[in-house]
N, C-alpha and C positions, 0 to 999 in steps of 0.2 A: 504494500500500500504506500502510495505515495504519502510524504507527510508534506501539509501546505507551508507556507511559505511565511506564516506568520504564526507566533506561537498562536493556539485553542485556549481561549481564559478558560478554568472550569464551570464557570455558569453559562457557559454558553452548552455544554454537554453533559447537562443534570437530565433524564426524564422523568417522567413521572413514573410511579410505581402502582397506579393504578389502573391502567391499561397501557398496551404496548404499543409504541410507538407508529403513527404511519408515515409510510414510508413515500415519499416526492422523487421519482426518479427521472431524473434527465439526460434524455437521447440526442446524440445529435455527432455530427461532425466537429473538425477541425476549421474554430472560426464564426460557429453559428451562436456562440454566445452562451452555453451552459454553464460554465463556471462563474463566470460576473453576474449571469443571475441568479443563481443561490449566493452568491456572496451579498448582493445586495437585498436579497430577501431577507436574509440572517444581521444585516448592517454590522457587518466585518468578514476579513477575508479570511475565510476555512481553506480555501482553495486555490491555487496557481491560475489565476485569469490575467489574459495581455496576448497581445501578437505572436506568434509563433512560425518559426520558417521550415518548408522542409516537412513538419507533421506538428499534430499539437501537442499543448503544454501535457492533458493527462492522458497516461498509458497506460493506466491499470484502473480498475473500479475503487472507488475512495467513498467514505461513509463518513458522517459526522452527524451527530446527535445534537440538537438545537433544540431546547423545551422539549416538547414531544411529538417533533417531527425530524425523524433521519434523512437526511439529504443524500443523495446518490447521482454520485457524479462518474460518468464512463467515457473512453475513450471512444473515438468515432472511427465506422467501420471502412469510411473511407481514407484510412491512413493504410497507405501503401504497405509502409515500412512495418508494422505492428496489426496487420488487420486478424490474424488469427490469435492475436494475444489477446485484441478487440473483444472478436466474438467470441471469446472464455469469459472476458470481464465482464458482459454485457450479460450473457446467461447465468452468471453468479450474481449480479446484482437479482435479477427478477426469482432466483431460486432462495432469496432471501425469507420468504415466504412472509404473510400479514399484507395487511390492505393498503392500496397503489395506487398513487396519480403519477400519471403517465405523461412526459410531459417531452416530445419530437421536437426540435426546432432547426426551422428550415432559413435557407437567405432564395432571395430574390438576387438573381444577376439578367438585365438585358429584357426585362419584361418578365422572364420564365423564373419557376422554381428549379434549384439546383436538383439536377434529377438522383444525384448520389445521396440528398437528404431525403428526396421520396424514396429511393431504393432502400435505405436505411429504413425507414418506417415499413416497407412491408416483408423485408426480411427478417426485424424484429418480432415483428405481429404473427408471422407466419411459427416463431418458434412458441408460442404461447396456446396448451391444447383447451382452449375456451371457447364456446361459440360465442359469448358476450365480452366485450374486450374494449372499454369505453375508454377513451385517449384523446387527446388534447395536442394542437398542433401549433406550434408558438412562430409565427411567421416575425423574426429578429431583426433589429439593424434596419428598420426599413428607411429608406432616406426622403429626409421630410419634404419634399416635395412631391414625392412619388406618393408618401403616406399621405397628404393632405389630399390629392387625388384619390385614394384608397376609401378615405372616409366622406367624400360624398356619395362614394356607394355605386358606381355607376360600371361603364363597360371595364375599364382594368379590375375594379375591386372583383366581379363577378369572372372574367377570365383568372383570374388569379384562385379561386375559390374551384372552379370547373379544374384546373392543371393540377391542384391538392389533391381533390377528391378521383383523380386517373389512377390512385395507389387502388388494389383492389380492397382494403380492409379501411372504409372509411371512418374520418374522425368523429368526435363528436361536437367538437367546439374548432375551430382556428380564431388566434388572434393575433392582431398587430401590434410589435413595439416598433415604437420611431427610433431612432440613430438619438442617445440622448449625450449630449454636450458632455457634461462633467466623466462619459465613461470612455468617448471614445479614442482611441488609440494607446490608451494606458494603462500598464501592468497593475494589478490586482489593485483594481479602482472599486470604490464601492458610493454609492449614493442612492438617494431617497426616490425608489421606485413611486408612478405616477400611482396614484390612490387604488385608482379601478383594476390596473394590473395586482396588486396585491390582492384586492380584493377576490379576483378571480379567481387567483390560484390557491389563496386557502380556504376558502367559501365555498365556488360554486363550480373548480372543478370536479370531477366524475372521479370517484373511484373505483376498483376495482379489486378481490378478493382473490391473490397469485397463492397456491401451494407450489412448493420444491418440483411436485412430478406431475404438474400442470406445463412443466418445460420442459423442451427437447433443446440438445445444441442446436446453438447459431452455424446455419448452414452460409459459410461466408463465398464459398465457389458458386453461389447463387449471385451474388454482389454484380459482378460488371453486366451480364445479360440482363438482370433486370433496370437497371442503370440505364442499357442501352434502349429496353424496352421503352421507359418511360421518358426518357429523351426522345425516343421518335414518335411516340403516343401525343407528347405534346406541340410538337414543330405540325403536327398533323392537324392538333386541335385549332393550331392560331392561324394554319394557311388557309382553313376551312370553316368557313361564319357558319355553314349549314351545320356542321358537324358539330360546329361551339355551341349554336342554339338548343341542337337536340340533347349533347351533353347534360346541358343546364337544365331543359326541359325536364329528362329523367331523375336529374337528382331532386328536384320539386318534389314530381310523383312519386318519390321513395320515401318522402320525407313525412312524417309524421310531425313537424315541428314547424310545416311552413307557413302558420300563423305567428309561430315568433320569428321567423326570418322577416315578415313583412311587417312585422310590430318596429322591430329593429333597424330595416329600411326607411320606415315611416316617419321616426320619430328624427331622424335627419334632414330628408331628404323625398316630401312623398311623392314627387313628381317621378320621380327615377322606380320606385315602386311600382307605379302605375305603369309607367311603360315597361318592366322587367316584365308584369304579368303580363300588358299583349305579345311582349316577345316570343314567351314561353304556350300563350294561346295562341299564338300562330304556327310555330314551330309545331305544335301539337297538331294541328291541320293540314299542315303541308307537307309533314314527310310520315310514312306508314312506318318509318321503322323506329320511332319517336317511343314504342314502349319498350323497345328493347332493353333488357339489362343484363349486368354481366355476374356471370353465373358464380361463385366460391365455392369450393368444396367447403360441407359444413366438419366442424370437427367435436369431441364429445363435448359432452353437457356438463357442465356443474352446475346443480340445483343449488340456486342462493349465493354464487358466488363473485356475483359480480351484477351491478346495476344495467337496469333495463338497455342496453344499446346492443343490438345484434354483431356480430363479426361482419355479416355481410351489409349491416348498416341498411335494410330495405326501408328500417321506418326512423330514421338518424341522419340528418344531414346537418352541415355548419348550421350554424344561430347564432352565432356573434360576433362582433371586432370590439375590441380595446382600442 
């Protein structure tokens, strides 16, 4: 285990003794911002966060106890140099076993999501034998201009949300953080996360209920084909409006939540609303292949072990930005 880079006072690693700790684990590559954000959720640095050349700062799974929430910080499976060392850390963090928010985070490069951080999310998901597997998609670093456009809600926020939801084990929530001043480009920086982000992640993300032999290893020789996959899933999605509308279309109709998608829309922005839904009513008229969906092997049940969101997410789609 790595040890962070600043001593651990010990009141920051007391739990309580009357239930056991849950557990906040954070997925992600090299660069997409995992470590600065538990540092700054904890407001001091547990963790080695800052720039990193070559591959990133952590290499092995690291655990730190914070009141009574364990933090779990993992190497990302797109580091070349350590990717099988990765995918051991990553399957010992989730075989930790006790209850999980699941927390992906992805960057934006060039309009598109980096496809090695969707590959990562469904290489992960794929080792977890749950059919309900409820997960949080933390779209980082977004840079404010681009984010400002994000939150009027309109065609990029909505392409950006279709190229997430291309992994086949959709999330349950994505949110935005903006590119925030006081953290960028410096080593183990910590500052005062915006209210609602915090709020999100201790409040109202989704848990999840992991046992030890609810996991298989991380199959990492899946890494670059599905990589490839979803880099061409999406270059396809953005040269083809047809194709981007009925996307969007289908994730609606799967969605058992898209009264708060439009709740959420609305209260921004309701003109954009209004016209997402004739979009999605046109789309729905104009091409037959508009109920298509895409199929998941289901995998076994655990009764009770995880909150309402299916693996194959038919009745779960996004509902939110930060």
């Amino acid at each position: 285990m790595d040890p962070p880079s600043n001593p651990v006072n010990s009141d920051l690693v007391a739990g309580s003794a009357e239930s056991p700790p849950l557990n906040y684990l954070f997925l992600g590559n090299p660069g997409t911002g995992k470590s600065t954000l538990i540092n700054c959720l904890v407001g001091t640095a547990l963790f080695n966060s800052g720039l990193s050349y070559g591959g990133g700062l952590t290499k092995a799974f690291q655990t730190r106890l914070h009141g009574n929430v364990q933090y779990m910080d993992t190497p990302g499976l797109a580091d070349r140099n350590i990717q099988q060392k990765a995918a051991a850390a990553i399957t010992e963090a989730l075989q930790q076993s006790g209850t999980y928010k699941l927390f992906f985070m992805v960057r934006l490069e060039n309009g598109r999501v980096v496809s090695d951080d969707l590959a990562t999310i469904e290489i992960v998901v794929r080792s977890i034998q749950l059919d309900e597997i409820p997960f949080t998609v933390v779209v980082n670093n977004v840079k404010k201009r681009q984010y400002n456009k994000m939150m009027e809600k309109g065609d990029d926020y909505f392409k950006v949300v279709a190229l997430i939801n291309s992994v086949e084990c959709k999330p349950q929530r994505i949110v935005f953080i903006p590119v925030i001043d006081n953290l960028d480009e410096q080593d183990n920086a910590v500052t005062q996360l915006p209210a609602d982000v915090q709020t999100f992640i201790r409040t109202e993300a989704a848990t999840v209920q992991i046992a030890p032999s609810d996991v298989t290893p991380i199959k990492i020789e899946d890494f670059k084909n599905v990589s490839e996959r979803l880099r061409a899933e999406q270059e396809e999605l953005l040269n083809n409006n047809a194709l981007l509308r009925r996307r969007i279309a289908e994730l609606m109709e799967r969605s058992s939540t898209t009264q708060c998608l439009w709740r959420s829309v609305g209260k921004f922005l309701s003109p954009v609303t209004e016209r997402f839904a004739n979009l999605v009513h046109s789309s729905r008229h104009s091409d037959p292949s508009s109920n298509a969906s895409r199929h998941v092997n289901n995998k076994k049940a655990k009764n009770g072990s995880a909150s309402a969101t299916p693996k194959d997410s038919k009745d779960q789609v996004v509902t939110n930005t930060l």
